[in-house]
N, C-alpha and C positions, 0 to 999 in steps of 0.2 A: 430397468438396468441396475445391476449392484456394482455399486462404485468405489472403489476403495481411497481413499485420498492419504496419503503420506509424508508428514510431516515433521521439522524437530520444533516449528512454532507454533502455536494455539493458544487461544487463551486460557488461562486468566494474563498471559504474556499480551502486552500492545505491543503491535507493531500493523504495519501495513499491510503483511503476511498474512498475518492470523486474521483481520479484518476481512481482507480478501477470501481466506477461505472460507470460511464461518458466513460469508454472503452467498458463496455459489454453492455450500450445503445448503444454505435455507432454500435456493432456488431451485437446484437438480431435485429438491425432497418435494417444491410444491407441485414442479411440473410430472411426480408420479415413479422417481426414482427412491432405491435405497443409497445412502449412502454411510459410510464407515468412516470414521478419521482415527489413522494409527499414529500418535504422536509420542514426545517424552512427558516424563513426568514432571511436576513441577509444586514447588514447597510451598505454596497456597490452594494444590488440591490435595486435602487427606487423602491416603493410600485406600482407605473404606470409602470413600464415596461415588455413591453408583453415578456416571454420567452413560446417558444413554448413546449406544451406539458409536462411542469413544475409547479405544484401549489406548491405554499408555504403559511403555515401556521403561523401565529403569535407566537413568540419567545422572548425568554432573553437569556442571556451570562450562559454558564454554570457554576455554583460557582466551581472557582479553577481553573478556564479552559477556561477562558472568550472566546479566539477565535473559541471556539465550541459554539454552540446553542441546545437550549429545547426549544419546543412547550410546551405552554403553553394551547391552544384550537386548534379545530378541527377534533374532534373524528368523529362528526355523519355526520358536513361539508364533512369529507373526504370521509365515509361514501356514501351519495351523491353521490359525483363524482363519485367514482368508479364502483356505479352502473349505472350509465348513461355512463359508459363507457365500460359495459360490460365486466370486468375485467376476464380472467380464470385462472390466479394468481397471489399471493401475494407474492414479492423477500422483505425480509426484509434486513438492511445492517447496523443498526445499534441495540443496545436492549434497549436504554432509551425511549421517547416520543414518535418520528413517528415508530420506532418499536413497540412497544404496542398498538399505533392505527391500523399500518399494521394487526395485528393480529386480534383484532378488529374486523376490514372489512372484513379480509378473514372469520373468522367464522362468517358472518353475511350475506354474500355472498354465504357461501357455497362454497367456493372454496379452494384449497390448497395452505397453506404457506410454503413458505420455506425461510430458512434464514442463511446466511453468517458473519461465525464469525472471524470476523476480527482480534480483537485487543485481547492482551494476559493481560489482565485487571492487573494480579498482579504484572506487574510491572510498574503500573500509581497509584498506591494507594497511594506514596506520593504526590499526588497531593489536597489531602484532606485529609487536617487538619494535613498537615506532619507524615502524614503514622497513624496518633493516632484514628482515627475512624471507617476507616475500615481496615476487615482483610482478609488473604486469602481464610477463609473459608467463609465472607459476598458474595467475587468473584463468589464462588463454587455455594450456597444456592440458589444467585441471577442468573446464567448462566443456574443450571436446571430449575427456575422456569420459564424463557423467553421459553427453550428450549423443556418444556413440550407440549406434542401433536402437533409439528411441524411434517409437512409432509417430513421434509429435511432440511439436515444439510447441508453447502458446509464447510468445512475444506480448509484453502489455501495451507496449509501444513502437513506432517506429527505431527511436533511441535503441534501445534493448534489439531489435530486428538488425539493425546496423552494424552492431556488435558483432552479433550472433556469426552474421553472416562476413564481417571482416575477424572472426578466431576460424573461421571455415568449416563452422556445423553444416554436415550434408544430412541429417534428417527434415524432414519438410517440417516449416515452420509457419505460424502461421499469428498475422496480431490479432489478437481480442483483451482489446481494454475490460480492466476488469468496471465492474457495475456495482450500483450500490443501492441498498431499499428507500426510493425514493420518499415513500410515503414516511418514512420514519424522517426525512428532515424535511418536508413539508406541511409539517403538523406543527401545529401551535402549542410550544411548550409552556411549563404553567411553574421553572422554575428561573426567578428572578435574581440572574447574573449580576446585573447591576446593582441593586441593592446589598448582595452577599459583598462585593466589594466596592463598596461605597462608590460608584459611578454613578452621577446624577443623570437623569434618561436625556436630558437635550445637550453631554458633552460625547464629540466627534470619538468615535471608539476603531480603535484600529484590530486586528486579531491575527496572532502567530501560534498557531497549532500545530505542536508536532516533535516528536523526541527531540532533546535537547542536547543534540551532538553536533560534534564539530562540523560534519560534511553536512549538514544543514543550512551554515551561513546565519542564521540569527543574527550573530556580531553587523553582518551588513543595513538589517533592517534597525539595530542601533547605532548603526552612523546614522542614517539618514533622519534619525529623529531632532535631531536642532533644528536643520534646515525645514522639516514640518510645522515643528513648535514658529517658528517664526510666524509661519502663514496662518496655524491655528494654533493660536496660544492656549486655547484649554484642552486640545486633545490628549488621548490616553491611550495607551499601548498595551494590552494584555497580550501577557505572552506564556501557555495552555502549554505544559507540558512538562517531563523533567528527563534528567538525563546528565552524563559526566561534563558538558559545557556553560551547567548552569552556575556554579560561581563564579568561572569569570565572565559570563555575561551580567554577573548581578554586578559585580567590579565594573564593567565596564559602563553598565549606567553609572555607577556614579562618577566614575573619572568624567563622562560626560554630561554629568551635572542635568541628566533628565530621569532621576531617579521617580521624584515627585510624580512626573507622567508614565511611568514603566508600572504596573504590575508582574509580578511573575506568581501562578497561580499553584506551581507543581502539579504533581498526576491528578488527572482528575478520571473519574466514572464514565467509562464507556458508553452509559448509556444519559449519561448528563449533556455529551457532545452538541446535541443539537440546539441544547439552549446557548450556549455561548457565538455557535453562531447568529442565533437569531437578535441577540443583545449587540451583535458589533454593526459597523458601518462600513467595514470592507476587510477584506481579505489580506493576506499576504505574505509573501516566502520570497527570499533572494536565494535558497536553495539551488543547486544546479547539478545535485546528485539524483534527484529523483528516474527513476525509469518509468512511475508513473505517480504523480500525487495522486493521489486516494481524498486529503482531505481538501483536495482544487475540488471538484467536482464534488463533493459533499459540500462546500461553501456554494456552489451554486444551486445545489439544490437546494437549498435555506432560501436563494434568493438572495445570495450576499455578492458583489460586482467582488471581483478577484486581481489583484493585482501581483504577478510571479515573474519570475524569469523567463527569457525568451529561448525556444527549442523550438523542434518540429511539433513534440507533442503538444502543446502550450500555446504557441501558434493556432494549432487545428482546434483546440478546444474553444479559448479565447475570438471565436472570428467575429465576433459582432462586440463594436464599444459597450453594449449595454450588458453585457456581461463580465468586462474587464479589460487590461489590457495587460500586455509583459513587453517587457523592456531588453535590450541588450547590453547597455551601458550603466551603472552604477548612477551615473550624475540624473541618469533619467529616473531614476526608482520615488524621489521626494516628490517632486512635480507632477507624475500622477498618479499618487497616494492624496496629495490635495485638490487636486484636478476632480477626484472620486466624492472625498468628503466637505467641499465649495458646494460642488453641482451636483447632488444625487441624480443616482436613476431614476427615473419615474415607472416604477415597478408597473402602474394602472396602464401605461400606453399601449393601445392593441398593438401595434406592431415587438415590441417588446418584450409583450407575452408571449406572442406569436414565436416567437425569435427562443425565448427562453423554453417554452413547451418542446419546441423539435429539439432540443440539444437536449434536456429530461429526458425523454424518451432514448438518445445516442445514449445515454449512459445510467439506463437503468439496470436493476438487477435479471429483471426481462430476458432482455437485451442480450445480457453476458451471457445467462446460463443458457438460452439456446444455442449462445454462435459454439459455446463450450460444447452443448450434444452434439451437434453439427457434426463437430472436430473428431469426437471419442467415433461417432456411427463411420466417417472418413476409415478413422485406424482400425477401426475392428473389421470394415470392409478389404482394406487393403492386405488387413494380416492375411483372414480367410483367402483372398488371391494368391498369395507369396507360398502358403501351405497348398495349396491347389496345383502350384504351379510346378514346387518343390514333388509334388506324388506323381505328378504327370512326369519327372524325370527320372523318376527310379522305376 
């Protein structure tokens, strides 16, 4: 199958996005597909450098959000390519520019689109114009009007599904959590976290991974560091990431005077990730914007117990203590963060393993990119009928 995927995020951009896609390229590619990613350009790839099977189109910084990118051309360019590339679908993955070209092409093509919604838009709206311009209902207007006459919906969550279906998208939707290469955080990394920043290997290590923005919550997982520090007085806090809330989270360690146990580490190397998990003792995020953590389920694949906020999706992941738990209540987030680092898991217990191997498997890359062919062989069925059915009336 030649897949064309459309995008305004990818890397060398972090985000959740780009993660996500770039996993279910390597998958759709091992299980025998071609796949294409038509994204923007971006000021850490030279204009001359060949990336295989990647076009990017010319771009500017997104107002509010500079480290995302908008195309600004390349509708009928893309256009083009896709038809020289024999394209028999359109995955869209984001709903600004290369999503609306995506769409574009696929009805231009004659091929089916389908498209994956990722991000839980209202709660980024303070990102312009400090929440005073758009609103939740601009979200709702603009999420059915992308999602109008798509052949397919992916939902990564139930979260995201609940949405979907209370703005009143009537294209079929469908969830598939995304997946992630297991084997790459199940591997024993050979770079020593601890040492780079002075953590001696028998002090209690905590781990917050993950853009450093406000609809992340961070600031919660710094309250609740006093009440830690009491029950483990040498614990440490690494906190993996950067982003526009990282000075006043540095401020705020200090105003609360657990500066000493905070590290804050900035951006780090994508592919450095899975040592830091393997360096901590537990997990964790009082986030409640996510529509799916990406770095939940990478912390478990390390083998790290996870401790998050309570949702449907978080719930379902989280079902067995030896994996984690989430909380609803703020006052509950310190007691079992120490609850976690008092009493480890016993990673060696068969039942445990047992327990951890079935949930590896829910959320391998595997996993993902069949339920994902599944879905495309669904639309590409359904189209051929709707055209069948369209000849048989004329």
């Amino acid at each position: 199958m030649n897949i064309g995927i459309f995008t305004d995020t990818y890397f060398p951009q972090v985000s959740g996005v780009a993660t996500s896609i770039k996993t279910l390229k390597e998958e759709l590619q091992r299980q025998g597909n071609q796949v294409y990613i038509f994204t923007t350009t971006d000021p850490h790839v030279d204009k001359d450098t060949y990336e295989e099977n990647i076009f990017r189109f010319s771009s500017i910084p997104f107002i509010s959000f500079t480290d995302r990118r908008i195309a600004v051309r390349g509708l009928f360019q893309a256009y083009e390519i896709a038809k020289e590339l024999n394209l028999d679908i359109v995955h869209t993955q984001t709903e600004f520019s290369m999503g609306m070209i995506g769409k574009f092409v696929a009805k231009n093509l004659n091929v089916p689109c389908v498209h994956t919604y990722h991000t839980m838009y209202e709660d980024y709206l303070h990102y312009v114009a400090k929440g005073k311009l758009l609103k939740p209902i601009h979200v709702k207007e603009g999420t059915l009007a992308f999602c109008h006459n798509m052949a397919g919906v992916i939902a990564p969550s139930d979260r995201v599904l609940d949405k979907l279906t209370d703005y009143g998208v009537k294209s079929p939707i469908r969830i598939i959590p995304t997946g992630i290469n297991i084997s790459r955080f199940a591997t024993t990394t050979h770079v020593d976290v601890r040492a780079k920043y002075g953590i001696s290997k028998n002090v209690p290590l905590i781990l917050s991974l993950s853009r450093l923005a406000y609809e992340k919550d961070i600031n919660k997982v710094l309250d609740g560091m006093p009440d830690i520090i009491n029950q483990v007085p040498n614990v440490k806090l690494l906190v993996v990431g950067d982003g526009p809330a990282k000075e006043d989270l540095e401020n705020q360690a200090k105003e609360l005077g657990i500066s000493n146990h905070v590290i804050f580490t900035g951006e780090i190397d994508n592919d450095h990730v899975n040592s830091f998990y393997q360096a901590a003792d537990v997990f964790v995020s009082t986030s409640k914007s996510e529509s799916q953590g990406l770095t939940y389920i990478e912390a478990l694949a390390a083998g790290l117990p996870v401790i998050v906020s309570s949702g449907d999706y978080t719930d379902s992941l989280l079902s067995y203590p030896s994996l984690g738990k989430t909380f609803k209540d703020q006052s509950e987030f310190a007691p079992l963060v120490c609850q976690y680092l008092l009493n480890p898991v016993d990673k060696t217990d068969s039942v445990s393993k047992r327990i951890l191997a079935k949930k590896i498997k829910e959320i391998s890359a595997q996993t993902f990119g069949t339920r994902v062919l599944d879905f495309y062989r669904d639309a590409m069925v359904a189209q051929e009928l709707q055209k069948d059915s369209a000849a048989n009336l004329e």
